[in-house]
N, C-alpha and C positions, 0 to 999 in steps of 0.2 A: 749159611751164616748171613748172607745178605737178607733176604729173608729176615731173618729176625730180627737185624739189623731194621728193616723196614716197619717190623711189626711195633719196636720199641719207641721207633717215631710215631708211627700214627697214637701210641698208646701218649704219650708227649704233647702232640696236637689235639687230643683230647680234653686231657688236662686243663690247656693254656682255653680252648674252644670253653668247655662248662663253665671256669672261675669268670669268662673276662663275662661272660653270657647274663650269667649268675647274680654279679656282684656290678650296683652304678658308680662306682670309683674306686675303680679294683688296686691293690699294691701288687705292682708287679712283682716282687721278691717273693709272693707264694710262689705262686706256679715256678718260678724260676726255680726253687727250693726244690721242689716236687721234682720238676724235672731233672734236676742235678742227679737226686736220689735214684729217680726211676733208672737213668743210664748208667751210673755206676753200682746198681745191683744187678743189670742185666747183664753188664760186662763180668760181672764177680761169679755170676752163674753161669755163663757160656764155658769161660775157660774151666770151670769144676766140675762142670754135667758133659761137656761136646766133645772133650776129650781124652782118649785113652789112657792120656799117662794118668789121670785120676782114676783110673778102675783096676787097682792094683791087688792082685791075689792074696799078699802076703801082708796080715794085717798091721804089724806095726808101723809098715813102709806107706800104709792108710793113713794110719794114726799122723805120722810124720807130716806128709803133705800137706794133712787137713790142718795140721796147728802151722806150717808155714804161711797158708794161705790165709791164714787168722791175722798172722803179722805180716801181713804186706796191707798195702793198699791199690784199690782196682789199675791204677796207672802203673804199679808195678807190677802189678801180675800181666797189664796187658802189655809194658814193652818185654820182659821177658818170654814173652808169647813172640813177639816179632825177633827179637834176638835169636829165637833158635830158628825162627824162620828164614832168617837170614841167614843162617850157617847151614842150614839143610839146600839153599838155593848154593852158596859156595861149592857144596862138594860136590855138586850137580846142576850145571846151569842149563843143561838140555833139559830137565825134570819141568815140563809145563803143570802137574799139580803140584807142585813146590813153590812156583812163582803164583798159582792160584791162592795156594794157604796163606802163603806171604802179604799177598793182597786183601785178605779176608782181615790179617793178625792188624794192618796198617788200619783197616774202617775204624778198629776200634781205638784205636790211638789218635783219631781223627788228622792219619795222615792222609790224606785224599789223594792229592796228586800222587804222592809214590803207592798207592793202594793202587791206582790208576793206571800209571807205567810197571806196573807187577802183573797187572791182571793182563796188558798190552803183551806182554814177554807170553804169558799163559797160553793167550790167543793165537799169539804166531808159532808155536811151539804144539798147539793141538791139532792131530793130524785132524779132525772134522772139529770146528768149533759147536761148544753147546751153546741153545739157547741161554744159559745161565753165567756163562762166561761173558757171551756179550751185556747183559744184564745188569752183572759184575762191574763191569769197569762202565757201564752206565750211570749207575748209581755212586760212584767214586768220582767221577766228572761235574755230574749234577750239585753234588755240597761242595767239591773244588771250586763249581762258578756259584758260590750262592745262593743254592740252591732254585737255579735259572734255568729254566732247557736252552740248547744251542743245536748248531746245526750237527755238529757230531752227536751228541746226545739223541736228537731226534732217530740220524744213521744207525746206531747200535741197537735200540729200542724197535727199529724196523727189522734188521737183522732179525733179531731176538723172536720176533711176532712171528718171520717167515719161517725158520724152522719149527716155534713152539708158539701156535696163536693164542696157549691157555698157559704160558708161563708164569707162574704166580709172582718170583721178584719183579716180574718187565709190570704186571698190572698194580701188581701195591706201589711198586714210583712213579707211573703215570695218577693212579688213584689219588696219591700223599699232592702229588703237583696239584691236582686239578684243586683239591681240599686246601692246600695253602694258597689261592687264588679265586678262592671263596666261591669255583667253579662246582657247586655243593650235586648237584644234578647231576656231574660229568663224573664224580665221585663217588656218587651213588650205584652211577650205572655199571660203573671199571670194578667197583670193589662185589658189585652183583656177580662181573664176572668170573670173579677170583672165586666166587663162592660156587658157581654153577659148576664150574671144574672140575669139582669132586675129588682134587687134589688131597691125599693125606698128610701134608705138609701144611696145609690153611689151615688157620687159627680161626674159626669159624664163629666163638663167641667175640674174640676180638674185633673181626669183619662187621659182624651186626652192629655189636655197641657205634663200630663209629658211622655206619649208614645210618640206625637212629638219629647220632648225634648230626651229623649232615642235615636231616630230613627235619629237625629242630630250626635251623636254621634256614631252611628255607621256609617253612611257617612260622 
């Protein structure tokens, strides 16, 4: 989820990158617009496509969900995603993928810090921490301060490299940094490497478009 989490910003900084490019006295209320849209569709699709309770055998019980899901709106769909996350960490607070999912259900609610102290519980609760984990509460810390590195951020992001130096969430949020710091070259190069991976989890058209658009920018 983070991951796509990362994917839906950089598709976000695209956006905001072409129009302000584009246009000699731009109205920021496009892109803003654009961008509102693009994250509360992608949030509308994660919880419908990523998870199981939508892939129900029995089709009325199909039918049902999908006209619930019609009548909510993405902030409801995504705290009732964190509500039952929260009640599955209740009934089990040794359950370190429990405090992970929890972690994952907060990105989308853009609760950061408690996404942050979830993914912390995660960590100290996984007998071997994964690269992804640390990654996790990297990219939960990072939009907590602002979307600013610190010196913890920087710690978990090395973590992250020493067990997996081709982990794809660790390189698309140093990538998204370097790009919103108009470090276009440093962007080019991290989001190269995401690509060289050969990871089947990269979004490989997505990675292009926005090393293109980087590469605009530096010409």
């Amino acid at each position: 989820m983070i991951y796509m989490f990362l994917v839906v910003l950089l598709i976000v900084l695209l956006v905001w990158g072409h129009y302000l490019k584009s246009v000699s006295k731009p109205s920021y209320w496009v892109p803003v617009t654009i961008s509102i849209f693009i994250l509360t569709v992608s949030s509308v699709l994660y919880f419908n496509l990523g998870h199981s309770e939508f892939f129900l055998s029995d089709k009325s019980n199909e039918y049902t969900a999908a006209n619930n899901l019609d009548n909510k709106s993405a902030h409801d769909v995504n705290r009732e995603q964190v509500e039952k996350m929260q009640q599955r960490v209740l009934e089990d607070k040794q359950n370190g993928e429990s405090w992970y999912a929890l972690g994952n259900a907060y990105m989308y609610t853009n609760e950061f810090e408690h996404a942050a102290t979830a993914f912390l519980y995660a960590e100290r609760l996984a007998i071997k921490p994964q690269a992804n984990i640390y990654a996790a509460r990297a990219t939960a810390l990072y939009y907590a301060n602002n979307q600013r590195f610190d010196s913890t951020i920087k710690t978990l992001l090395d973590k992250a490299q020493a067990i997996d130096p081709d982990n794809v969430p660790t390189l698309m949020l140093i990538a998204s940094d370097h790009f919103l710091n108009a470090e276009y070259q440093d962007a080019i190069d991290t989001w190269q490497h995401a690509l060289d991976t050969g990871h089947a989890d990269v979004d490989r058209i997505a990675i292009i478009k926005a090393i293109n658009q980087a590469k605009q920018f530096i010409n």
